[in-house]
DOTI-179219 format. One record per residue (C-alpha): residue in three letters; x, y, z. Coordinates in steps of 0.25 Angstrom, whole numbers, plus 2048, in hexadecimal, padded with zeros to 3 digits. Example, Ala and Ser with C-alpha at 12.3 -4.5 7.8 and 13.67 -1.06 7.14 Angstrom:
% DOTI-179219
Ala8317EE81F
Ser8377FC81D
% end
This chain:
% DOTI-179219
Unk800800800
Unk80C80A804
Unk8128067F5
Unk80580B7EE
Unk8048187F6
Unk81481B7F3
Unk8118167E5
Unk8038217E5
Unk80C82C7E9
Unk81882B7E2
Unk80F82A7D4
Unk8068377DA
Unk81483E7DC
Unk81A83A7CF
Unk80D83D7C7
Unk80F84B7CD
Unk81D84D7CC
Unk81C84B7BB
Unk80B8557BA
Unk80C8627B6
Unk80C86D7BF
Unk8028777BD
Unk80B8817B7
Unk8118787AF
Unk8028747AA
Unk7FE8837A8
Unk80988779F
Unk80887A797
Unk7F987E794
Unk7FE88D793
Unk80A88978A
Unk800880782
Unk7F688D781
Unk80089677C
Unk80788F773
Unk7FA88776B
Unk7F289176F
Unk7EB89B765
Unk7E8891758
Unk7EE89B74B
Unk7F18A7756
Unk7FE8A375E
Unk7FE8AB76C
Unk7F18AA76E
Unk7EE8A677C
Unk7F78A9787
Unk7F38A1795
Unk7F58A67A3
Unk7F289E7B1
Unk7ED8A77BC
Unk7EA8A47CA
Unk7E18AC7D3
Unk7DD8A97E2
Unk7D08AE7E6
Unk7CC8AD7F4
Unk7CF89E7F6
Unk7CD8997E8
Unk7D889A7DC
Unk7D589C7D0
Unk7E08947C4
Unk7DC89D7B6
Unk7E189A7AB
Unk7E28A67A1
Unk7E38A5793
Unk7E48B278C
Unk7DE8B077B
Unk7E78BC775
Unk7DF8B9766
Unk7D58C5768
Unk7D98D3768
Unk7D38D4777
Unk7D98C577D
Unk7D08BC783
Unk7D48B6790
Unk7CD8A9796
Unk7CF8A77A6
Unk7CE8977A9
Unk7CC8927B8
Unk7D68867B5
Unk7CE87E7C1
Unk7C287F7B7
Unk7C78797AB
Unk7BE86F7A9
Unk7C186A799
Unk7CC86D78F
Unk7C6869781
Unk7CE869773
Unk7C986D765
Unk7CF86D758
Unk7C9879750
Unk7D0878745
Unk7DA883742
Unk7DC882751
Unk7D987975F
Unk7D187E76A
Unk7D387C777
Unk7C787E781
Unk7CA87F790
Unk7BB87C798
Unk7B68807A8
Unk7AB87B7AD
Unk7A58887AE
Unk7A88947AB
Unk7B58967B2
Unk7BC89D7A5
Unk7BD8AB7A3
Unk7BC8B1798
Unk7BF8C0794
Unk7C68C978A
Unk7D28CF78F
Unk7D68E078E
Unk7E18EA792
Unk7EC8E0790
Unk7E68D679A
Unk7E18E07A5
Unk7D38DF7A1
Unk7CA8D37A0
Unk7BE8D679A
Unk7B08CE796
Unk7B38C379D
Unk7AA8B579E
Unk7AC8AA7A5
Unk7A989C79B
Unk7AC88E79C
Unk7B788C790
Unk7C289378A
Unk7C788F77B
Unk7D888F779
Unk7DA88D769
Unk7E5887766
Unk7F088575B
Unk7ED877751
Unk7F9873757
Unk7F4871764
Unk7F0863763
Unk7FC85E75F
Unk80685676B
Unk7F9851772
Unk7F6860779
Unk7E8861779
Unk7E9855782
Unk7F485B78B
Unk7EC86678B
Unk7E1861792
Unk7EB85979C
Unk7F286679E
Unk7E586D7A1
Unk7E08617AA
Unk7EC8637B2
Unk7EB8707B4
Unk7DC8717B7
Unk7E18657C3
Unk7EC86E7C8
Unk7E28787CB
Unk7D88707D1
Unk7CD86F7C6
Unk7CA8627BE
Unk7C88607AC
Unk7BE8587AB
Unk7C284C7A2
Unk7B8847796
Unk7B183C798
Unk7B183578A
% end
């Protein structure tokens, strides 16, 4: 019985010894974001992670800025929330959609060089398009595992489908 719990431990240990770390796991999504990200308009996205402590919550955002309009778009995602991250080709490009249950992303145009957040709406998903490129090397899979990891580190859970 002793051997087996040794045995228990040493395998939890060394499973968490050779897992990704939380940064480690946001700047392979943010380096995936950034370098795929935008479809036929290189630069596109830019991704930020901000932490916030409110009373005795914290709050883990991720920010990803869309810099294709002439007034960006910014999309806030509580990281605990992400339910569901679905793939689609679109043809020229591949769209990435990140899902919450509820609406715990906001949305909103951004002004005065980032000062100003204006029209801002809360929704349940926010669209990444991505370069054709993308699906090569087996990344929309690691992507979901990246995001599944990340969503753990923070306490939430992704819902896997069932069939």
């Amino acid at each position: 019985m002793k051997k087996v719990i040794v045995l228990m431990l040493l395998l939890g240990v060394c499973h968490s010894l050779f897992a990704q770390t939380k940064k480690e796991t946001e700047d392979w999504i943010k380096e995936k974001i950034t370098t795929y990200g935008g479809g036929n308009n290189p630069n596109r996205y830019v991704v930020n992670y901000l932490h916030h402590k409110a009373a005795q919550d914290s709050v883990h955002t991720m920010q990803l800025l869309d810099s294709y309009m002439t007034t960006p778009f910014c999309d806030f995602i509580k990281i605990d929330k992400i339910s569901k991250i679905i793939f689609m080709d679109k043809g020229e490009n591949y769209w990435m959609y990140i899902y919450t249950e509820g609406d715990h992303i906001m949305s909103c145009m951004v002004e005065e060089n980032g000062k100003k957040l204006i029209d801002k709406q809360w929704r349940h998903q926010s669209i990444v398009i991505l370069n054709k490129s993308f699906k090569e090397n087996n990344l929309p899979e690691r992507m979901k595992k990246a995001f599944k990891r990340l969503v753990e580190l923070y306490g939430g859970q992704i819902k896997e489908e069932v069939f």
